[in-house]
N, C-alpha and C positions, 0 to 999 in steps of 0.2 A: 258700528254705524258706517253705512256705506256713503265716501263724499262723491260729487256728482260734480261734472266739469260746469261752468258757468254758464258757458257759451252753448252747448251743445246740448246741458242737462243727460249726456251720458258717464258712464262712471270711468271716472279719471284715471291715466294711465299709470300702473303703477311704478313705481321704483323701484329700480335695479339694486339689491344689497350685496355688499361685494361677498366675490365667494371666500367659503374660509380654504386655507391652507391644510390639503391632506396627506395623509404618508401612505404609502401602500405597504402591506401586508402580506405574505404568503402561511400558507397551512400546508402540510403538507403531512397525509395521512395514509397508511398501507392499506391495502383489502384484499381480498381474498377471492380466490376465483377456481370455478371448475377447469378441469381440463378445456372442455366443452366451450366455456367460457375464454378460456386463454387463448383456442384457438379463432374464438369471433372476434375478440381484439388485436388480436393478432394480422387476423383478414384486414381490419379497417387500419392499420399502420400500415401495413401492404398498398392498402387503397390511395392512401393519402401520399405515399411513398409515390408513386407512378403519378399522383397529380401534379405532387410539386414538381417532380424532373419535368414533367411536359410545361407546365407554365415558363420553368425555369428557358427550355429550350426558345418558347418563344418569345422571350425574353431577347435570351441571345439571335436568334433571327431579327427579329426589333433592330439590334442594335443596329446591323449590318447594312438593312435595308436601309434607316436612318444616314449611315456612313457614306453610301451611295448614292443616293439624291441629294444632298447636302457638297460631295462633291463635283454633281452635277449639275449647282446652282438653284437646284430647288428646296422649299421650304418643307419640312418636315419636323414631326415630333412624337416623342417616345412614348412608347405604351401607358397609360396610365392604369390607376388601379380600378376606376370603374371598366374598364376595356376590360381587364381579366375578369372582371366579377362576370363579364357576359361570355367571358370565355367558357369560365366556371359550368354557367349555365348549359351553354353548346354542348361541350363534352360528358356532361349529367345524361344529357337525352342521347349519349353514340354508345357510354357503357354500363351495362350492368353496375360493374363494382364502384365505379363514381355516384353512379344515381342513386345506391345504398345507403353513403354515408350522408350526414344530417347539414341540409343546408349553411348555417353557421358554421361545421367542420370546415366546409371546401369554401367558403369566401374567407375565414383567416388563415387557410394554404397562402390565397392570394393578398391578403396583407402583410404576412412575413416576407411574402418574397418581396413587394413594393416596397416595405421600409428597409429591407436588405440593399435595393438600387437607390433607393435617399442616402442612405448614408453614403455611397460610391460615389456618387453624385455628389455629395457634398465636400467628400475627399477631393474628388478632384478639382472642384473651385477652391481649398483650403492650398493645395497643392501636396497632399499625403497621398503616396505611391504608394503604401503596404496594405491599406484596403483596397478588398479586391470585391466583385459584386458574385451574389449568391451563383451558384455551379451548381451540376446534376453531382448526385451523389449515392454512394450506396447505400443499400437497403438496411444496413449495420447501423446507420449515422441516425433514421428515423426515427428518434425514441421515442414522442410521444402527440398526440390531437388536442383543440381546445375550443369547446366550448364559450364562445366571448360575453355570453348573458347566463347570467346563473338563477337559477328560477324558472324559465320555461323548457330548455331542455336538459339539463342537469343540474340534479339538486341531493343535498343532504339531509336526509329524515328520518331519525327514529334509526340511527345507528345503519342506515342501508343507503348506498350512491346509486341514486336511480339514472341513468343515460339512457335517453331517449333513442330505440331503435335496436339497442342491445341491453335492456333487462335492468334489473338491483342487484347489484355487488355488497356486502357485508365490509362494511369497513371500518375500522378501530382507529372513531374520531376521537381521542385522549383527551382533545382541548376543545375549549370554546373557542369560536370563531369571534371577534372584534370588526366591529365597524360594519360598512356597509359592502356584502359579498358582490362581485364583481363579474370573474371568469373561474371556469374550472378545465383544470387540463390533465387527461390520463396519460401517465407517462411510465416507461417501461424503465427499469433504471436496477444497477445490483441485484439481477435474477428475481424479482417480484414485481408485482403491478402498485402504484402511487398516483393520489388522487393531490392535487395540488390545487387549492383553493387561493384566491387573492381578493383580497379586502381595503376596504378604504378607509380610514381612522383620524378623523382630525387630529394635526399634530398639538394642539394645545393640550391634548391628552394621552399624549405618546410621550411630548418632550414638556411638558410646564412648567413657566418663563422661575429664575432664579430669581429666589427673596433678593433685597436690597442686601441686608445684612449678615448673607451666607457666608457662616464663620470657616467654611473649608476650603482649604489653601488652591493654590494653580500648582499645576506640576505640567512636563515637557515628560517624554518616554521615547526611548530608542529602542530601535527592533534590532535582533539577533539571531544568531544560531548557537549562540555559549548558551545563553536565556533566551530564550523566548522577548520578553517586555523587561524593560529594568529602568525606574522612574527615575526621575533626578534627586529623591530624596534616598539612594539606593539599595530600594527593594524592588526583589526580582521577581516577576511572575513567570517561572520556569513549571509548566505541564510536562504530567511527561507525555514520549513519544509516544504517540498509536500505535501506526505503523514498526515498531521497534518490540513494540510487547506482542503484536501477534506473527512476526514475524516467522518465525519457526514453523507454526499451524499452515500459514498464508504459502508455504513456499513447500510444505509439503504436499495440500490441497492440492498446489498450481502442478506438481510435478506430479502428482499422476492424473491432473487433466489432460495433461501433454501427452502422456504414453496412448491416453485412449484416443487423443485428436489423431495421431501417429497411427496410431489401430485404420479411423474411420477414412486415412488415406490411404489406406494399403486397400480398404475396399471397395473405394472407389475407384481406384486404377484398376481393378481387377473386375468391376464392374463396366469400366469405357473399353477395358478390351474385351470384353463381351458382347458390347452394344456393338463396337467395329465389328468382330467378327459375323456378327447376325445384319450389316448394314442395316440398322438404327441409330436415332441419335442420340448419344448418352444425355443422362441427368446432368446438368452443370453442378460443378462443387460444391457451390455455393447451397443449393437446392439438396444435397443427399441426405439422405434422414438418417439421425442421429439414437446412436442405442439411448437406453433406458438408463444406464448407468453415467453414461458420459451427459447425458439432461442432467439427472440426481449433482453428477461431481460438480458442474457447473452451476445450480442454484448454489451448494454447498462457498464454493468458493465467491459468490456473491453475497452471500450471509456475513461471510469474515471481513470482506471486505465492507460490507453496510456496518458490524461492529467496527474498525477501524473508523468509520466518518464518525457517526455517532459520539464516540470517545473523544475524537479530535474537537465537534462541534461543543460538546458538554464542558471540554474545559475553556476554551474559547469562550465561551458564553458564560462561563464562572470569571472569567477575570477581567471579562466588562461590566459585568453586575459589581466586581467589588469596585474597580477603578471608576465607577459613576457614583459608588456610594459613598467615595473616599475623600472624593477631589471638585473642586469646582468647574471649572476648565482645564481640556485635557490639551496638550499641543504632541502630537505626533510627528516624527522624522520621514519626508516624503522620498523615497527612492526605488529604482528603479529593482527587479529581481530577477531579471532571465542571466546575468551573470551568473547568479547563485546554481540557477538551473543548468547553464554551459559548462559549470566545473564540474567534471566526475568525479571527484573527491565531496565536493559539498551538496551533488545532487540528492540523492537521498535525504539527507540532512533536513537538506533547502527544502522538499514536497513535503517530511514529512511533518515541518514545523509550519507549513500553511501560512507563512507572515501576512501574506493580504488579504488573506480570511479573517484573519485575527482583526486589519485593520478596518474589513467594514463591516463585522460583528459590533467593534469598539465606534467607528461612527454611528451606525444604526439604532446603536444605544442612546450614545449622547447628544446626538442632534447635534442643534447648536454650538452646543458646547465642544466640539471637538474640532482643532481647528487644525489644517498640516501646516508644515514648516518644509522649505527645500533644505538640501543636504549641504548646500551649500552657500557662504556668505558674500557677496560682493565684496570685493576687492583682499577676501581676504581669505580661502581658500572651504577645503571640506570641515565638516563637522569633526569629523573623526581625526584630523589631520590639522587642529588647531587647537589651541587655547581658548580658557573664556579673554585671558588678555588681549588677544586679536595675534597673537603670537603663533609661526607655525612649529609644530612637533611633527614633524613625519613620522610614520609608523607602520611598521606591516602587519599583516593579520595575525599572527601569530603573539605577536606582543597585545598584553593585556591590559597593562599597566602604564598611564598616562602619566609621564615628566616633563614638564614645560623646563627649561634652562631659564626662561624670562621672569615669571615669577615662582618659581617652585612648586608649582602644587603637583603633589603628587598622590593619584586616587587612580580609579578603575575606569578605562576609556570610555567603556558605553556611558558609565556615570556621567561622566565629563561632557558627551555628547549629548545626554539628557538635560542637562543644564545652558548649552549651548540652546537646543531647543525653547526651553523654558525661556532666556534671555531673547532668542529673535521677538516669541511669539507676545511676550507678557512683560517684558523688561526687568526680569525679576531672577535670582536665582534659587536654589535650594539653600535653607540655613545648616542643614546637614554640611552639605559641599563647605559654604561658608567657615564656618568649625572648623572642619580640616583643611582648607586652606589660611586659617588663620592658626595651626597647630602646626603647620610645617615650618613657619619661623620661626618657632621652640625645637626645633630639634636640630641642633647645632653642630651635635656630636655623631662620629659613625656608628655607633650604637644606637643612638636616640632615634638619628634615621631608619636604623632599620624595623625597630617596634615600632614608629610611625608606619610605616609600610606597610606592618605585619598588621595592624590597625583596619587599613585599606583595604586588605585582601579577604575581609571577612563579612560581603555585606549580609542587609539583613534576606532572608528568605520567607515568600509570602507561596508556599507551600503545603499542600493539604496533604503530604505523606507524614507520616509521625517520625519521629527520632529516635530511635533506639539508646538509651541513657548506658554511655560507657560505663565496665567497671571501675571501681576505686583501686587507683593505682599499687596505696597499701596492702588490700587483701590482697595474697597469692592464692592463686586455688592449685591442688597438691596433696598429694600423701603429706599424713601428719606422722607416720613411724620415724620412730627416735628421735624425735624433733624434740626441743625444749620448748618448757611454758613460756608466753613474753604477755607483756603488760601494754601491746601495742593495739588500741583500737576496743579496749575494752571501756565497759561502760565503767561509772564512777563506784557503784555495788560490787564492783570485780576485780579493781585497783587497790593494792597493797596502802594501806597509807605512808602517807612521807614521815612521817614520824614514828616511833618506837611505843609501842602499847604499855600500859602501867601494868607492871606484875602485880 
């Protein structure tokens, strides 16, 4: 039933319902492409590539102009983003290769760059000097176009990515898409072509609010490089390394891509002293075409390197799924990692264990529920470099093993710093932890200490590689010549008995 306003007898205005809360989504699915093909998307990177540096430059002209009437007392102001869209337009009608690509391509050129000067723009009223506003850049950095409405010019159907203006691409969508489809963007990325889908997913059905009576505990978790993750109840979620298992393949690929790169310099130089001597002007470097083999060795080592992410994402995304299935509330250790990346000893390490992938795989997951902690406590120092008594332990990295002099506990640092966590975020610690700080005031004796120790040193591992079950230290394995019979390890059928038989 339609109600009708009193006064007017027309129908009433309606009510605004609030909107719900969404989470966005990415898909992100390979396809396949002709030569033919590779090089029309190719062309439109190219394309998009010379829009954005021009936008970008007058950009930077903008600013200059601005900086000069501003201090010559007059009013002025800075490009906006409807300004570019008419730029967009202009330079559509002066080239070819601009007017190709598909209207929505070249207006979110100029939305990236606009929110690239918001944000500098922002920085500089915040007063952060390390943002710096979008630059011309090279033709390498391009990777990928997008499509900002999905359904009229790019869409998914029936196993085939149709793009408006460049044909159907075959593409191996694995998943189903969730929520309501958004934007689509082709991006060039590890020697293959990548169709990237995003979605919009109301979170009450991403993240759905916790029962009253969720019997599963809080935990706090420290990030590493010994482990990967290690909870306060001290299990370790140690992956192995990607990067580490293909390393050999990875490094062999790469060294004979280098020899052919080495090759396709030698004929280039031997090509510009060609072009000089016939005064012509050589092909730039950058531009020389590339053998047949040195293409091939380059998908190839982009292969190795797409298995290397994959591997890294797959356990990542296994030890958020178990940490969400486990725990109620997660509280994670907030710090900072370009040191990690500054030391050359820990660098490798540090990329190849991804800790801040791992951490917004683990928010991503848990929503809500995933809360950070800083590394540090007011007035009473680092995580790692205290007690839960509020007591400080200094320590270097090297040292594993957390000894408070204040009140004794003695356990495994990250452990300790996982429960420090746990304590800021939830007031709570692990009863594990608890146990064994309540088991170091039994150990009185210098023996007793060190089996408590030795206790410590073994936590548990949350591990999908299997164990290889030692032998029994009993059997020997050996030549059995001239050895005597023994009664060691023999079943009860094959034991002498201890008594003397009746004749």
């Amino acid at each position: 039933m339609i109600s009708l306003s009193p006064k007017t007898g027309s129908r009433a205005k309606r009510k605004k319902s609030p909107k719900h809360v969404v989470v966005m989504r990415a898909y992100r699915f390979p396809f396949s492409v002709t030569p033919k093909q590779h090089e029309c998307l190719r062309n439109v990177l190219f394309a998009c590539w010379r829009l954005r540096n021009r936008l970008v430059l007058d950009r930077v002209q903008d600013r200059k102009t601005v900086k000069e009437l501003r201090r010559a007392g007059q009013s002025a102001k800075h490009l906006r983003r409807a300004d570019q869209y008419d730029a967009v337009k202009r330079y559509a009608t002066q080239d070819e290769g601009w007017a190709a690509l598909h209207s929505q391509v070249r207006q979110n050129i100029a939305v990236r760059i606009d929110e690239g000067y918001k944000r500098f723009f922002d920085a500089l009223k915040e007063g952060r000097t390390r943002v710096r506003p979008p630059r011309p850049i090279p033709f390498d950095r391009q990777r990928s176009f997008t499509y900002p409405q999905y359904g009229s010019a790019a869409f998914i159907r029936n196993g085939r990515l149709h793009v408006s203006g460049l044909g159907d691409f075959k593409v191996n969508a694995y998943r189903k898409i969730r929520g309501r489809k958004k934007t689509v963007t082709v991006k060039y990325a590890q020697g293959r072509w990548w169709c990237v889908v995003t979605a919009e997913i109301p979170a009450r059905e991403v993240h759905p609010p916790l029962p009253a009576n969720d019997p599963r505990p809080d935990v706090g978790i420290d990030t590493g490089l010994s482990a990967l993750l290690i909870d306060s109840h001290g299990v370790e979620y140690d992956p192995p390394r990607s990067w580490h298992l293909y390393r050999s393949r990875l490094a062999a690929a790469q060294k004979k891509m280098a020899r052919q790169f080495r090759e396709r310099d030698f004929r280039w130089l031997a090509h510009v002293l060609a072009a000089l001597s016939l005064g012509i002007m050589p092909t730039p470097h950058r531009r020389f075409s590339k053998s047949k083999r040195l293409v091939r060795q380059i998908e190839k080592v982009g292969r190795i390197h797409t298995k290397v992410v994959n591997v890294r994402d797959h356990h990542h995304k296994k030890n958020a799924a178990r940490i969400a299935n486990q725990y109620r509330r997660v509280a994670v250790e907030e710090h900072g990692l370009l040191f990690m990346i500054r030391n050359r000893r820990l660098a490798k390490t540090a990329s190849d264990r991804a800790i801040h992938k791992q951490k917004m795989i683990l928010a991503s997951k848990l929503g809500p529920r995933y809360q950070g902690v800083a590394n540090r406590r007011p007035g009473i120092g680092g995580n790692s470099q205290s007690c839960l008594c509020g007591a400080a332990v200094p320590k270097s990295l090297a040292e594993r093993i957390h000894r408070c002099p204040a009140c004794s506990l003695v356990a495994p640092r990250d452990q300790v710093s996982a429960n420090i966590v746990q304590l800021v975020a939830f007031g709570t610690i692990s009863p594990t932890l608890a146990r064994l700080a309540g088991s170091q005031s039994s150990c009185d004796g210098e023996a007793e200490k060190v089996a408590c120790e030795s206790r410590v040193l073994s936590p548990e591992r949350a591990s999908e590689a299997s164990v290889k079950r030692k032998p029994s230290a009993k059997r020997v394995q050996g030549s059995t010549v001239g050895g005597e019979p023994t009664t060691e390890d023999h079943t009860s059928g094959h034991r002498p008995s201890p008594l003397p038989l009746a004749l």
